[in-house]
Backbone as CSV, one residue per row, in Angstrom:
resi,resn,N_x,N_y,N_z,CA_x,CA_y,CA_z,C_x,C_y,C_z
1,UNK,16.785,-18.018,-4.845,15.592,-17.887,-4.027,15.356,-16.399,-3.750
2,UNK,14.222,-15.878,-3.886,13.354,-14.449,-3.530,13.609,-14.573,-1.656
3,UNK,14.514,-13.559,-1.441,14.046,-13.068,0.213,13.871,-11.828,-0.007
4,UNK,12.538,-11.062,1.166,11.861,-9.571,1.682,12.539,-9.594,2.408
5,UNK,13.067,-8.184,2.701,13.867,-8.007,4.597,13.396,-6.659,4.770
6,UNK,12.331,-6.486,6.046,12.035,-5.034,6.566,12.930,-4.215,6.788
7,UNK,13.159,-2.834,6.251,14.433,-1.615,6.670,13.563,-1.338,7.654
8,UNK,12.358,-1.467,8.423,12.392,-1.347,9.965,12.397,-2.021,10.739
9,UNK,12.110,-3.011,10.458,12.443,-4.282,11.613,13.301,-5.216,11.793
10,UNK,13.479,-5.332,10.221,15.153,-6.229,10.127,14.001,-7.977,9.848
11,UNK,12.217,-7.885,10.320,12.122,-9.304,9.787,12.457,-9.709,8.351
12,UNK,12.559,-10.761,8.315,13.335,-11.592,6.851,11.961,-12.726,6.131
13,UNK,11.870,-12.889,5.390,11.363,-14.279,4.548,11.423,-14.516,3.740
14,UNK,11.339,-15.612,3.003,11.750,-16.187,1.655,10.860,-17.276,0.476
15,UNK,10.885,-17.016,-0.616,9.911,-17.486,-1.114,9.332,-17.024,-2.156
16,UNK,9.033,-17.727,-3.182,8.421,-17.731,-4.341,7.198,-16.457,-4.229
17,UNK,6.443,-16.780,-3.135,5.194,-15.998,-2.522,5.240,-14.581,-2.938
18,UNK,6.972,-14.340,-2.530,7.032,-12.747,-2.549,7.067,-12.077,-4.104
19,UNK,6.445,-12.849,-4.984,6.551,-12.160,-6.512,4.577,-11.437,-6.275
20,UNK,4.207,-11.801,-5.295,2.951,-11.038,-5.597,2.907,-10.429,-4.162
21,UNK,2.262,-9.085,-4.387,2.158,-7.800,-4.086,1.543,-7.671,-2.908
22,UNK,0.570,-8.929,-2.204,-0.165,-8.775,-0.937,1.017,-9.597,-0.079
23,UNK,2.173,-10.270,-0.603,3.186,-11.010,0.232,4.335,-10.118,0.669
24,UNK,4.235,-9.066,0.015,5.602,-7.854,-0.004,5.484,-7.119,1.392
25,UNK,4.636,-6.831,2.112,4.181,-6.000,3.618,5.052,-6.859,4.313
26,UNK,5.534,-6.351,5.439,6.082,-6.822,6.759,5.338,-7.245,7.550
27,UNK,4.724,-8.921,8.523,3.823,-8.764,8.828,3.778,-8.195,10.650
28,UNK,4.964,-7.640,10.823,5.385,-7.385,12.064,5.074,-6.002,11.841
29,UNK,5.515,-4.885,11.087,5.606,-3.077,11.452,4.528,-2.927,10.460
30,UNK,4.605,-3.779,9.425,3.611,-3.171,7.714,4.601,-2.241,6.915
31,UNK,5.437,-2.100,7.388,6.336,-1.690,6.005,6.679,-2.521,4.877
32,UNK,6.781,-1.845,3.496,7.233,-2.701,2.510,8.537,-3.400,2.695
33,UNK,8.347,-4.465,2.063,10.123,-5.193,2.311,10.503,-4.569,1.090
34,UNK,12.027,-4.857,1.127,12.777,-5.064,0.120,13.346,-6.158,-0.539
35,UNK,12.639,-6.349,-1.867,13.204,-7.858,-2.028,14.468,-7.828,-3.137
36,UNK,15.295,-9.211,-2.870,16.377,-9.643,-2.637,16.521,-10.660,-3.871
37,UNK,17.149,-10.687,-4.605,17.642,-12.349,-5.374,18.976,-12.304,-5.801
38,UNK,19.303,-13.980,-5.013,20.552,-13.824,-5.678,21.673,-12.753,-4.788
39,UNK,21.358,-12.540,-3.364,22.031,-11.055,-3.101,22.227,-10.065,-3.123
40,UNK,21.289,-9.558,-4.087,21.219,-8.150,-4.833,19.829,-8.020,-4.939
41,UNK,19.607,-6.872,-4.472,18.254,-5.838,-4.703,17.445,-5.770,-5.577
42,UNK,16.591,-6.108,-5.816,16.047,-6.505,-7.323,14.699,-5.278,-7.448
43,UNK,13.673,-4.699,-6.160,12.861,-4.243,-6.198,12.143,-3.750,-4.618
44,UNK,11.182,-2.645,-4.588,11.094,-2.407,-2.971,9.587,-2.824,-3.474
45,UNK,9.327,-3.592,-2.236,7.856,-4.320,-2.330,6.707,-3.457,-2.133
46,UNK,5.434,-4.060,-2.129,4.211,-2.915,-1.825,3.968,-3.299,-0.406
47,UNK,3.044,-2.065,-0.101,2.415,-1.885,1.134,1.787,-0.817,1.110
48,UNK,0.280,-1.389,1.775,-0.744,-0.453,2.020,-0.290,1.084,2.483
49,UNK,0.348,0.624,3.277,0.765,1.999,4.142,1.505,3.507,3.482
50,UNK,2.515,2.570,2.818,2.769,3.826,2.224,2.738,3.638,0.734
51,UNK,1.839,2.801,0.004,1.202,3.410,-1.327,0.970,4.487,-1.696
52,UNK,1.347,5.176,-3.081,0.877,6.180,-3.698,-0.676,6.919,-3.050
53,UNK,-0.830,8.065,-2.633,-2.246,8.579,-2.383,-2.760,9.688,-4.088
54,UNK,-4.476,9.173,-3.645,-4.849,9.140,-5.171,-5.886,10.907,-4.548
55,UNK,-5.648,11.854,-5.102,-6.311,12.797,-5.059,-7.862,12.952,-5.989
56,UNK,-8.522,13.233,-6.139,-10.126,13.549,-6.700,-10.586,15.110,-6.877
57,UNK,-10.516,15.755,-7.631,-11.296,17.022,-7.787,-12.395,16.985,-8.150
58,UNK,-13.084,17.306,-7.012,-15.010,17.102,-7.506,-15.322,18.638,-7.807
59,UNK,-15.999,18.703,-8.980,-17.091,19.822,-9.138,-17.123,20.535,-8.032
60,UNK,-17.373,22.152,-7.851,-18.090,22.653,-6.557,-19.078,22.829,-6.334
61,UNK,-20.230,22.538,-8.058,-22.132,22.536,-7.379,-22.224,21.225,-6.931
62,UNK,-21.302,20.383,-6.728,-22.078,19.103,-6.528,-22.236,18.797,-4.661
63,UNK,-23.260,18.651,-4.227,-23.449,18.523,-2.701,-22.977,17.388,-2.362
64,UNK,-22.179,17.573,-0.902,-21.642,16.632,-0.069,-22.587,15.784,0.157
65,UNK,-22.308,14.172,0.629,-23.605,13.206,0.700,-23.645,13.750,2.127
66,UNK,-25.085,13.677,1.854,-25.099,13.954,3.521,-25.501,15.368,3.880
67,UNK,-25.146,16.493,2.880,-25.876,17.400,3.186,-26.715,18.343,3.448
68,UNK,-27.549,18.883,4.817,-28.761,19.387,4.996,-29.223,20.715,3.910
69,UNK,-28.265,21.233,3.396,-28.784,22.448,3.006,-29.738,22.070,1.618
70,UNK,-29.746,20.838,0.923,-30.598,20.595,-0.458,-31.756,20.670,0.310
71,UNK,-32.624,21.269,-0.872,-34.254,21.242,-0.515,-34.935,20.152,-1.151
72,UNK,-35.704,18.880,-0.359,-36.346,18.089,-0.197,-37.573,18.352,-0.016
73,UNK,-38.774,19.133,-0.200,-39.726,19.683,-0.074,-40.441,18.632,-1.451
74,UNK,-40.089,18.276,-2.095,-41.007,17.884,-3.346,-41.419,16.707,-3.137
């Protein structure tokens, strides 16, 4: 059997559930669990929280939405 166990909270659960990726969060702190089979560590689950952050380099002629300085006159 698949058990998650929070390294911050210590909650536990078990279940088939936890092979997909919106079941892996803690629903007590939101940390990822760590899941378990068999006794042994198999994988550290997802969570919003601390997912990978995705950076973007935009152009520098391109205007912020939203900003006053374009001329709208036409």
């Amino acid at each position: 059997m698949i058990e998650g166990r929070c390294p911050k909270c210590g909650y536990c659960r078990a279940g088939w559930a936890l092979r997909v990726p919106r079941n892996q969060s803690c629903p007590v702190c939101g940390a990822a669990l760590e899941i378990y089979e068999g006794g042994k560590k198999v994988s550290q689950g997802y969570s919003p929280f601390t997912a990978e952050k995705y950076y973007i380099n935009q152009p520098s002629d391109i205007p912020a939405p939203g900003d006053k300085t374009e001329d709208r006159s036409t």
